[in-house]
N, C-alpha and C positions, 0 to 999 in steps of 0.2 A: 266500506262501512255498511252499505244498503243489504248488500249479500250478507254479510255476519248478519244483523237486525232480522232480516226474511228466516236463516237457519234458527236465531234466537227461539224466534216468535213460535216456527214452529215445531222447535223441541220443547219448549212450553203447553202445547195443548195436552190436554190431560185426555182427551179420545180421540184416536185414528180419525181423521176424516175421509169426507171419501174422496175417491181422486177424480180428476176430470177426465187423465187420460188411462186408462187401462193399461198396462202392458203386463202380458203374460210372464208369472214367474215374477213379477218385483211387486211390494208390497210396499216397500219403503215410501216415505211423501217426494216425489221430484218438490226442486224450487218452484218452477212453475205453479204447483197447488199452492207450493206456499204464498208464492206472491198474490196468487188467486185472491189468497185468504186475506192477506191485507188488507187489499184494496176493498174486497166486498164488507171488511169489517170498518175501513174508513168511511165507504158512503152509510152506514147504518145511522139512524136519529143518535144514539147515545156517544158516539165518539167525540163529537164536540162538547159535551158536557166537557170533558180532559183539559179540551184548551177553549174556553170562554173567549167570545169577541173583545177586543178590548173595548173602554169605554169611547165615548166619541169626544172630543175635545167641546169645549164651550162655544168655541167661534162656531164649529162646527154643527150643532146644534142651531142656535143662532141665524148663520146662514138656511138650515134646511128650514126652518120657522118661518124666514121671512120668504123662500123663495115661495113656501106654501100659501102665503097670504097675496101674492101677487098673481097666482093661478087661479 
């Protein structure tokens, strides 16, 4: 499933990038750039806007309050 997703992703980009590795005579993306691409596009600032923290429970809250007032 991760290999289909990495080919998705980047038959998806709408311009060549460029590649890490050169080889002479292939133009096509190896998977390698593609996974390149993920990863460098997961640690960017904007990727977690996608999937938001979730909230923290009340106890949870709670607890880090009180532990804060005993320090």
């Amino acid at each position: 499933m991760a290999t289909t997703l990495t080919w998705i992703y980047a038959d998806r980009l709408q311009a060549d990038p460029k590649r890490r590795h050169v080889v002479k005579g292939r133009t096509r993306l190896a998977f390698s750039d593609g996974r390149h691409l993920i990863a460098h596009a997961a640690l960017s600032e904007d990727f977690l806007r996608l999937w938001p923290a979730p909230p923290k429970s009340p106890k949870t809250l709670f607890l880090s309050l009180l532990l804060r007032r005993v320090a």
